[in-house]
Phi, psi and omega in degrees: 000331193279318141005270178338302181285328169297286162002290193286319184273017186236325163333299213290346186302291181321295175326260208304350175281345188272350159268346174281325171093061169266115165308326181281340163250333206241118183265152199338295212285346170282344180289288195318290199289318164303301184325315170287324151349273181291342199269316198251010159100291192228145191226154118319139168272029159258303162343288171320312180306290192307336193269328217253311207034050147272158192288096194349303189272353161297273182331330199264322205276302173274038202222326153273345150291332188294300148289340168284312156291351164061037142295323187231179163202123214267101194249183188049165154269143175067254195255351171276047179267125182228173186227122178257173189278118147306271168351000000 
C-alpha cells in the first residue's frame, strides 16, 4: 500500500511541476512541449519544432519520455505520427 501511495504521490508531483513550469525538475522544453500540448490537444514534432525552435532529436527524445510517462499519447505511424495530451 505504501508503494502505492509513493507511486502516486511522485506522479501527482511530476504534474504540478509541469504545470507550474518548475525549473528544477522539469526541463524548460518539456514545460514548452505540454504547453503546446494543452493550446493545440493533438500535434506533430514539426509543431513542436516551429514553436519551441528546438533541436529535433532533443524534442524526440522528451517527447518519448513523455509517453512513456504516460503525459501524452503517441498515435499513427511513420510520417503521420502526432501526439495527445493525457493530463
Amino acid at each position: 500500500m505504501l508503494g502505492s501511495v509513493r507511486a502516486a504521490s511522485e506522479q501527482l508531483m511530476e504534474q504540478i511541476d509541469i504545470r507550474t513550469g518548475n525549473l528544477f525538475k522539469t526541463p524548460s522544453i518539456v514545460t514548452k512541449i505540454m504547453e503546446v500540448a494543452r493550446m493545440r490537444h493533438r500535434f506533430r514534432i514539426g509543431d513542436i519544432i516551429n514553436l519551441t525552435h528546438g533541436n529535433r532529436s532533443t524534442l524526440k527524445f522528451h517527447l518519448r519520455k513523455l509517453v512513456e510517462s504516460r503525459k501524452l499519447i503517441r498515435r499513427g505511424q511513420g510520417a503521420g505520427i502526432y501526439y495527445e495530451i493525457l493530463i
